[in-house]
C-alpha positions in Angstrom: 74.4 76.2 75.2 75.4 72.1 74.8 77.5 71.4 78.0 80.0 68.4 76.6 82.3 68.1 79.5 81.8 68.2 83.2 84.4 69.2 86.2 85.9 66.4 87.9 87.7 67.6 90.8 90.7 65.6 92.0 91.3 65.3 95.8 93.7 63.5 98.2 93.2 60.2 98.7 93.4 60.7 102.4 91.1 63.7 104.7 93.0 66.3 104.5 92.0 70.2 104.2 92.1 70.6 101.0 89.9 68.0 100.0 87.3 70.9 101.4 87.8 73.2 99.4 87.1 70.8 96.5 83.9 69.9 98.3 82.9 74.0 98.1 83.8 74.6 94.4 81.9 71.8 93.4 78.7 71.9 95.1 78.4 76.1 94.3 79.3 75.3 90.4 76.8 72.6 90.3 74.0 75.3 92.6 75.4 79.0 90.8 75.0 77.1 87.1 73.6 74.2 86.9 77.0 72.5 85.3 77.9 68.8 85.7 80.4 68.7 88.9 81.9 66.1 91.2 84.8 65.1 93.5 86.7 62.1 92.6 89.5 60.9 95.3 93.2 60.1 93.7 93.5 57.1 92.0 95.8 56.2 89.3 93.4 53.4 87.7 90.4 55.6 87.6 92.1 58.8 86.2 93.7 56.9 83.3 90.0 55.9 82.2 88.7 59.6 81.6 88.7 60.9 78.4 87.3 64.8 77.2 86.3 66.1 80.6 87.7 69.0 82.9 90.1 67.6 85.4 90.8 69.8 88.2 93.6 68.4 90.4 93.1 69.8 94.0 96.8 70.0 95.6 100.0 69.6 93.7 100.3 65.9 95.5 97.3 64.7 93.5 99.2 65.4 89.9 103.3 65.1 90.8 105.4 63.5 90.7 104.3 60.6 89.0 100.5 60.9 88.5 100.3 63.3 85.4 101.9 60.3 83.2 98.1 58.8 83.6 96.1 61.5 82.4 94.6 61.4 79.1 95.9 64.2 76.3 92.1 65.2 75.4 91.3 66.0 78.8 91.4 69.4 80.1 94.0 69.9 82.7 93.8 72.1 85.5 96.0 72.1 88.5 95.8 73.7 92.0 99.3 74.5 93.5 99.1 76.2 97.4 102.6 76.9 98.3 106.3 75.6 98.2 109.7 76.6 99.1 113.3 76.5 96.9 113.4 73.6 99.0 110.6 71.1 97.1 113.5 70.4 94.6 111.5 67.5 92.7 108.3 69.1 92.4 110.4 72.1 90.6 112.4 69.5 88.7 109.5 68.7 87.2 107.5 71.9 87.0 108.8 73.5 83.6 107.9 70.1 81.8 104.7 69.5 83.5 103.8 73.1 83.0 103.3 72.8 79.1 100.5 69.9 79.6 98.5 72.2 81.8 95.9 74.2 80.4 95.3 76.5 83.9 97.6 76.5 87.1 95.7 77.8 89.7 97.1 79.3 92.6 95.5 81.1 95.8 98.0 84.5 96.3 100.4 86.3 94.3 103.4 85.1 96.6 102.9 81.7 95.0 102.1 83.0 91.3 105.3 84.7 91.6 107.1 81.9 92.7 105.4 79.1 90.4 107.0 82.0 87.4 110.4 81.7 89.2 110.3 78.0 88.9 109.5 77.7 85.2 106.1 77.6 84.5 104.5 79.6 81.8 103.1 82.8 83.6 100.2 83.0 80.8 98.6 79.9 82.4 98.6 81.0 85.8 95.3 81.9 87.6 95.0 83.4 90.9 92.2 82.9 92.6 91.9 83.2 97.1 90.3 80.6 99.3 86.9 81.1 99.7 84.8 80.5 103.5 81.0 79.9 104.3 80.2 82.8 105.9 77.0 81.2 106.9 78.6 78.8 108.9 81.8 81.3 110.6 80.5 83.9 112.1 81.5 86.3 115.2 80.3 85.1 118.4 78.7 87.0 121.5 79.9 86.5 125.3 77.9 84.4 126.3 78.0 81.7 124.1 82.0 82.5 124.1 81.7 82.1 128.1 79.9 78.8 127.1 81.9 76.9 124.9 85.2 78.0 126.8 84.2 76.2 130.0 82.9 73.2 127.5 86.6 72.9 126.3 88.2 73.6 129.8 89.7 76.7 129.2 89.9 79.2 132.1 88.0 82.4 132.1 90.0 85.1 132.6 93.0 83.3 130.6 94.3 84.5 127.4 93.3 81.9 124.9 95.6 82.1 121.8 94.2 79.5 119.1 96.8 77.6 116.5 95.1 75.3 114.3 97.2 73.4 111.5 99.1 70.6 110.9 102.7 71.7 111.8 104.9 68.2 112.6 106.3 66.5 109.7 104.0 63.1 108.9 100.8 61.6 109.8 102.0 60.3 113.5 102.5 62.4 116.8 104.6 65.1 114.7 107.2 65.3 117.1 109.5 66.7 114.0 108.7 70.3 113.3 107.0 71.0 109.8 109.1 74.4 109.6 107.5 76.1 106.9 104.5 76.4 109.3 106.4 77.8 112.2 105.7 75.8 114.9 109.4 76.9 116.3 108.5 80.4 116.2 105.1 80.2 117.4 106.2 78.6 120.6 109.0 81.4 121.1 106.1 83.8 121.1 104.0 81.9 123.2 106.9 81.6 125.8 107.6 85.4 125.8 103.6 86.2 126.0 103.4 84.0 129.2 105.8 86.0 131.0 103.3 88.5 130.9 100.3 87.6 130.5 97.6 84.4 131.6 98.1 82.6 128.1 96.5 78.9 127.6 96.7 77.7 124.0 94.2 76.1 121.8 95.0 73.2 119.5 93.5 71.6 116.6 94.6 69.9 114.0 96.9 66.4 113.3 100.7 66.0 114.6 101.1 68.8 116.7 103.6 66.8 119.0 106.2 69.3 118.6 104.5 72.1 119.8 102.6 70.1 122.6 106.1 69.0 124.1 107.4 72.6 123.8 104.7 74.0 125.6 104.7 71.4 128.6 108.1 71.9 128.9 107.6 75.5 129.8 104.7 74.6 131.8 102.1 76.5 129.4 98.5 75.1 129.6 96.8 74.0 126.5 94.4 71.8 125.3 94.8 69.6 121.8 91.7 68.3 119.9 92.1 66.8 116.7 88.5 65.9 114.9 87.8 64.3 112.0 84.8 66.7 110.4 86.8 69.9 109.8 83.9 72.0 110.6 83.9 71.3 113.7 86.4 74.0 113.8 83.5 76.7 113.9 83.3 76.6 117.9 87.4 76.5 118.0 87.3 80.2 117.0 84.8 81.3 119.0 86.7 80.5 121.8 90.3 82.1 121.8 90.9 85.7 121.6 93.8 86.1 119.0 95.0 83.4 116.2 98.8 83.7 115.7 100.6 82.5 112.5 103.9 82.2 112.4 103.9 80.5 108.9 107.4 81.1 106.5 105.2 80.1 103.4 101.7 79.6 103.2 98.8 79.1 99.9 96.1 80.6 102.6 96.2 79.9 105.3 92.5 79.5 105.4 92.9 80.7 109.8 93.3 83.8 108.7 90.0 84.2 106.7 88.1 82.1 109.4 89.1 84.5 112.1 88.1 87.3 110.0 84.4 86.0 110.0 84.6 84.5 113.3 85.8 88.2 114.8 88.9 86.9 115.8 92.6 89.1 115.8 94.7 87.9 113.7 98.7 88.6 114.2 100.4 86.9 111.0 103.5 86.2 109.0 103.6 88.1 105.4 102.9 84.8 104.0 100.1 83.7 101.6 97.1 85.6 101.0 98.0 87.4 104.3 100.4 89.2 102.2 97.1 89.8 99.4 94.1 91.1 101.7 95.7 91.6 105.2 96.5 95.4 105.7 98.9 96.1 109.0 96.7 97.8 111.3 93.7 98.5 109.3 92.3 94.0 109.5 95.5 92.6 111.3 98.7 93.1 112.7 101.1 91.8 110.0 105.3 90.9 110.6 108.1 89.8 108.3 108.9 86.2 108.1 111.1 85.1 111.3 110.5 88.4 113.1 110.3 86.6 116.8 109.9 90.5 118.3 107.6 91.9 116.2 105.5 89.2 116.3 105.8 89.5 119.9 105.0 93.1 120.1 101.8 92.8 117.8 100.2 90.2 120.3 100.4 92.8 123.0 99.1 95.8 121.0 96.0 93.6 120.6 96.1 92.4 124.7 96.6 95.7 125.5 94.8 98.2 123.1 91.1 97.2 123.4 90.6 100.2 120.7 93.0 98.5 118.3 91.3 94.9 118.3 88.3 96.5 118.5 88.8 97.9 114.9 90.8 95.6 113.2 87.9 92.7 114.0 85.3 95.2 112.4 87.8 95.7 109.6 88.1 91.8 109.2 84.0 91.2 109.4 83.9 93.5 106.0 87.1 92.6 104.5 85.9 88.3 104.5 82.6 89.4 102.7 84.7 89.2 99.5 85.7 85.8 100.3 82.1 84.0 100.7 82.2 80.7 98.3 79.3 81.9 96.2 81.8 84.6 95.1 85.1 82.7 94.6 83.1 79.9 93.0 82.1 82.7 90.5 85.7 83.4 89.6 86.5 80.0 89.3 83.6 79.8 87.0 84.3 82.7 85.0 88.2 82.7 85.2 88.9 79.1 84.6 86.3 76.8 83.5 83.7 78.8 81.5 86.1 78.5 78.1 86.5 75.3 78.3 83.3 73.5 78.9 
């Protein structure tokens, strides 16, 4: 077979998460099959020069509102689009039009294919297809490197360590406004109720996480913020904390919930995303309703409490992720959306 066109893959023009999951589909398409492959950051200039190739834009920021006008007719068009609300009133402006220029949407849960139908756009286009992990590079930890990095990273050892890492304030500063679709307001509501209770200190990663830092000193909750510019760097995050906790009203992933899956962390989650796809309550998580401050809060300390409980649904998370390995969603990606076209 003649290959003619190659995959360029469209990502932010700033680091953002995202951007990695570019980085993954690329290198296993170029490994799995030997097909032409590369990342290209935004750029209005540069995208108006291709012609006949396979554009894959990465996040729904890298094609609207304005950016599609650039794109050539003869390319191939493929978009990625996460998440939204009813609220992202010009990206749904535009999202019936836009829709007919696209050859693929691409989503990552059926929440968001549902939604993207809702909104306009032509349900025969739509692809889902989940985030994918290395899980060569997350894995579950054992006590004693647990014990290890923990007193690394200052965190106490007979604490609680709860682990939240996003971005969850509104801009690229401190993020001192709350980014409600990802919770941050209910997340500290449960963190305040667990502390009653229990010795809780909270992990943070991740950029603008001012509002949740100033909630948590305020109620005089230890915690400890890092904020790194190599993602990865995540890896030893998980193996530190002993539950992750999202408290998301919308999500495309989020990718925490298949990290702490590999890395043999709890998860207690929101029905948002791909939560809502692969995570069954009490079999691989504990799962709530969106805005369910007491459920949430009840979950955390079924898994503090029931050894026997976190115990299995860790196991159950360990098997579930081996779906999600990059090899195999780079496969579907492969097979599902570019295969036809190239």
């Amino acid at each position: 077979m003649i290959l003619r066109k190659k995959i360029i893959y469209i990502i932010e023009p700033i680091n953002w998460v995202t951007n990695l999951e570019g980085k993954y589909i690329t290198e296993n398409i170029k490994n799995l099959y030997n097909i032409p492959a590369t990342l290209l950051r935004m750029s209005r200039r540069r995208i108006s020069r291709i012609e006949e190739q396979i554009l894959h834009f990465g996040s729904r920021n890298t094609y609207l509102p304005a950016n599609y006008v650039y794109v050539n007719k003869n390319n191939t068009v493929v978009l990625t689009w996460y998440h939204g609300t009813d609220q992202d009133l010009e990206y749904i402006r535009l999202l019936p039009g836009v829709s007919k220029k696209l050859d693929i949407i691409h989503t990552s849960c059926s929440i968001t294919r549902e939604q993207l139908i809702k909104w306009g756009a032509e349900e025969k286009k739509i692809k889902v297809i989940p985030i994918g992990i290395d899980t060569g590079l997350f894995k579950k930890t054992g006590d004693l490197e647990k014990r290890h990095i923990r007193k690394k990273l200052g965190i106490p050892d007979n604490s609680i360590c709860v682990g939240s890492f996003q971005k969850d304030g509104n801009g690229w500063g401190e993020g001192n406004t709350p980014k409600l679709v990802k919770g941050p307001d209910i997340f500290c509501e449960v963190i305040q109720r667990l502390k009653t209770k229990y010795p809780v200190f909270v992990l943070l990663t991740g950029p603008a996480r001012g509002y949740v830092k100033k909630r948590l000193s305020s109620k005089n909750i230890a915690f400890r913020h890092f904020y790194f510019r190599n993602y990865l760097n995540i890896v030893n995050f998980y193996k530190a904390i002993d539950l992750y906790i999202i408290t998301s009203r919308a999500e495309g992933g989020p990718k925490a919930l298949i990290e702490s899956f590999a890395s043999g962390v709890p998860v207690v989650s929101t029905d948002v995303g791909m939560v809502h796809d692969i995570a069954k309550h009490g079999h691989n998580a504990l799962v709530s309703k969106i805005d369910d401050l007491e459920d949430l809060v009840y979950n955390c300390e079924k898994v503090i409490e029931d050894s026997s409980l976190k115990n299995k649904i860790i196991s159950r998370g360990l098997e579930t992720v081996k779906d999600y390995d990059w090899k195999l969603i780079a496969e579907r990606y492969y097979k599902e959306i570019y295969f036809k076209y190239l």
